[in-house]
N, C-alpha and C positions, 0 to 999 in steps of 0.2 A: 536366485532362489525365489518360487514363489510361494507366499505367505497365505494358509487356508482363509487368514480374515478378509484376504483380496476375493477372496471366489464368488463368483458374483451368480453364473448358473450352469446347467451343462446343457451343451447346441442340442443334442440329440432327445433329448426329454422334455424340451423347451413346450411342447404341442400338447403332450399327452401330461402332462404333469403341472398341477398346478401348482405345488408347493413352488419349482423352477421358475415357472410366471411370475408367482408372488416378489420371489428375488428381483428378478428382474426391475419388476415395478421399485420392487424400497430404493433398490439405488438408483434408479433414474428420480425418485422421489427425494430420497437424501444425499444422494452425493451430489447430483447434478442440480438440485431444485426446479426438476420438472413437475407441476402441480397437475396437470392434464391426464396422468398416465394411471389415478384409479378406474380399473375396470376397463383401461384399456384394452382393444383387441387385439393379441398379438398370434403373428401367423408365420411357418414360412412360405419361403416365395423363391423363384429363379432357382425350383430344381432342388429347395434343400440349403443353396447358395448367401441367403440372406432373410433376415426375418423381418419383419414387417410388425410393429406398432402402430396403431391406428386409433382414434377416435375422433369423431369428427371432421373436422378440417387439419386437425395436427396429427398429422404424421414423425414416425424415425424410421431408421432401418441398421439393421447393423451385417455389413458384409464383411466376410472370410476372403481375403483377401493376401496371402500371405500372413499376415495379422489381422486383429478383428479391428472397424471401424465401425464406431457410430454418427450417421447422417442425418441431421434434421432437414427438415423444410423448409426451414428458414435460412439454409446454407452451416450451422454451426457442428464440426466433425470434433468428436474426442477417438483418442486412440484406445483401443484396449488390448489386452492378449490371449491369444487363442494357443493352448495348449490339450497337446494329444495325452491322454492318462489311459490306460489299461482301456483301449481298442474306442473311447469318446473323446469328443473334445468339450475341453473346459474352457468358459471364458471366464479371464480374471481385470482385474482395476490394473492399470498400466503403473509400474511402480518408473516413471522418470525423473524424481526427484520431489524432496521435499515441497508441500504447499500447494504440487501441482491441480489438485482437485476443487470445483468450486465453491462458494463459500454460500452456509446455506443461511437459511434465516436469522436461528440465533446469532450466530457470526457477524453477520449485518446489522443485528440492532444493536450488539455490544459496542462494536465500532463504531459507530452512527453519534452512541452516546457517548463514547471517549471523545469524538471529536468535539461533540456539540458542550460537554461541559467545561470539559480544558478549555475550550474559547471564551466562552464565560468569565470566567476564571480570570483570565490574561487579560481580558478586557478590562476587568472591575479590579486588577492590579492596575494596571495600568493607569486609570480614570481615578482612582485613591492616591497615587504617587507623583506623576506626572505634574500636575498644580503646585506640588512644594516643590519642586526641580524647578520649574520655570519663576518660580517668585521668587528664589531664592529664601523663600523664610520656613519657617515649623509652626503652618495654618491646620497641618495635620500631623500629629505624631506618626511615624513611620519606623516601627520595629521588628526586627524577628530574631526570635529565639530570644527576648529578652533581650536585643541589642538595638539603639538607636543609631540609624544611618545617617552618616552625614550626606551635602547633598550630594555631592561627587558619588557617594557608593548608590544614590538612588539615581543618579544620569544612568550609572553602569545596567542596575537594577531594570529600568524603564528599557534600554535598549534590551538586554537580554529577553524581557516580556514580547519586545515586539517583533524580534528575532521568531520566537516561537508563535508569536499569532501570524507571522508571514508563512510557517512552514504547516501550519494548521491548515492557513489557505490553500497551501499546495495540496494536502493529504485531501483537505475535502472537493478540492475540484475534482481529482485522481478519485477520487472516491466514487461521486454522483457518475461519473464519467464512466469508470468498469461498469457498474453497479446498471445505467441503463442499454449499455450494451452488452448486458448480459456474458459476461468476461471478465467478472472479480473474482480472484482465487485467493486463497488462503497464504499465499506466497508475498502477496500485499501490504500484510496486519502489520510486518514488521516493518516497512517502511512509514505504514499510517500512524503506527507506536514512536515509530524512532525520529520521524519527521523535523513535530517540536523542538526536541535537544539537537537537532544538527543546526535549525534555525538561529538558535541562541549562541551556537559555541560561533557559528560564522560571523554571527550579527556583534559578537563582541570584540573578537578577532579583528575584524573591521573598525569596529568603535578605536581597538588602541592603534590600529595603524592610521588611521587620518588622525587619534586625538594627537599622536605621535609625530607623522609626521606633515602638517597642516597647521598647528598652532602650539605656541611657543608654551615651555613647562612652565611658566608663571600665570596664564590665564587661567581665568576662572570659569565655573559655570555661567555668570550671567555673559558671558564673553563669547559664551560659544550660542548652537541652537541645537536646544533639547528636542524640539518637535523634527527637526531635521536629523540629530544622529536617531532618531524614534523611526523616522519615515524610511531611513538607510538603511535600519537593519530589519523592517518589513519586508524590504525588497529582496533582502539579500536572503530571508528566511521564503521568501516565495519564489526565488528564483537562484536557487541553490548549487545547482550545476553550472549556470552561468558564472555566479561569485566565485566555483571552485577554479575556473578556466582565469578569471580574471588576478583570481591571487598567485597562479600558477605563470601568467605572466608579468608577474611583479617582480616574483620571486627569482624568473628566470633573468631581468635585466641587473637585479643588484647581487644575484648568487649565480655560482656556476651551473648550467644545464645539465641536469643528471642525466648518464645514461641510460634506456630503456632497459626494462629486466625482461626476462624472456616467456615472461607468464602476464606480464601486466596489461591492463585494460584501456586502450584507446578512450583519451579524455572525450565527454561530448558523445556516448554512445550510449545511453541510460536510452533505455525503451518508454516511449511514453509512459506519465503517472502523473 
């Protein structure tokens, strides 16, 4: 079913119409974040077959082709769909699934600023806490919610922090990475949002299986190294897909191998991020 808020403009009035032109322009202006395309020229071309966007050196085109396609200059093709209504054809926003559309300005600063301040954050946890862990004493009071941590809940604490400043790393490399090749979609945010908390839950996970199985239930904090289960679970929150494979063959030497299910997702296949 297609939705009138998809419609974007109709082929056949595209020339003589400028309200249709105007369409055209907003959503190459806001859906796509093309800035070039005020007062663009647009024209067809090949016969009726494809239209032609132009100003200056940047060009699009978008051909009827079975489906509509839009072609930039630069090589970057989105899909759209061309639909026949009472004797015109309409082209509409390609509905292929949630997110798919790219992610315009506000979208980018918001993001930009989740990540930059949650880092902050993690950091100046970190750098508050971390010192009473390794001294073993209360050089700084450390409480939340009105409850004082001992050090053992502040080792936990400080891994969990750096869990999620490792999966911060990941979100903002994936970040700057779409972002200059022009290739971040809205389909992202929730991995840039959910990043953090996968860092942390891994990076603790981890903490109790070596504190578990690596040193004996009598030792203490000063016994172990807070900067090293700190450094462990950075890695582990910046390299997250790797930790999953590796817990996955831990799992599989002291537990039985589960059989595959019939829907489920090859380990190791997450598309670049």
């Amino acid at each position: 079913m297609v939705r009138k808020t998809d419609f974007i403009f109709n082929w056949d009035n595209i020339e003589k119409s400028e309200s249709e032109k105007k369409n055209l322009r907003k959503f190459l202006s806001d859906e796509l974040n093309i800035d070039w395309v005020d007062n663009a020229d647009i024209k067809k071309i090949d016969n009726g077959m494809s239209i032609e966007i132009s100003k200056e050196e940047d060009t699009a085109k978008i051909i009827i082709d079975k489906k509509a396609v839009l072609r930039f200059n630069d090589g970057r093709t989105y899909s759209l769909m061309a639909k026949e209504e009472n004797g015109n054809i309409n082209i509409y926003k390609e509905a292929d699934g949630i997110g798919h559309s790219p992610m315009g300005l506000t979208g980018i600063l918001l993001t930009a600023l989740y990540i930059i301040v949650l880092s902050l954050v993690l950091l100046a946890g970190i750098i508050l806490i971390l010192p009473t862990v390794t001294t073993g004493t209360d050089l700084k009071t450390v409480s939340i919610l009105g409850f004082d941590l001992s050090i053992e809940a502040r080792l936990v604490l400080i891994v969990a922090l750096s869990g999620a400043l490792g999966g911060l790393v990941h979100s903002l490399r994936s970040f700057y990475w779409y972002l200059g090749n022009r290739e971040l979609v809205w389909s992202w945010v929730g991995m840039y949002l959910l990043m953090p908390f996968v860092g942390t839950t891994l990076g603790v996970v981890f903490y109790l299986i070596i504190r578990g199985g690596f040193f004996s239930p009598q030792a203490t904090v000063e016994q172990t190294s807070p900067f090293g289960f700190a450094a462990m679970a950075a890695l582990v929150g910046l390299f997250s897909e790797q930790a999953v494979l590796k817990l996955q063959k831990v799992a599989e030497t002291v537990l039985t191998e589960a059989s595959e299910g019939k829907n489920s997702k090859p380990q190791g296949t997450q598309k670049k991020g």
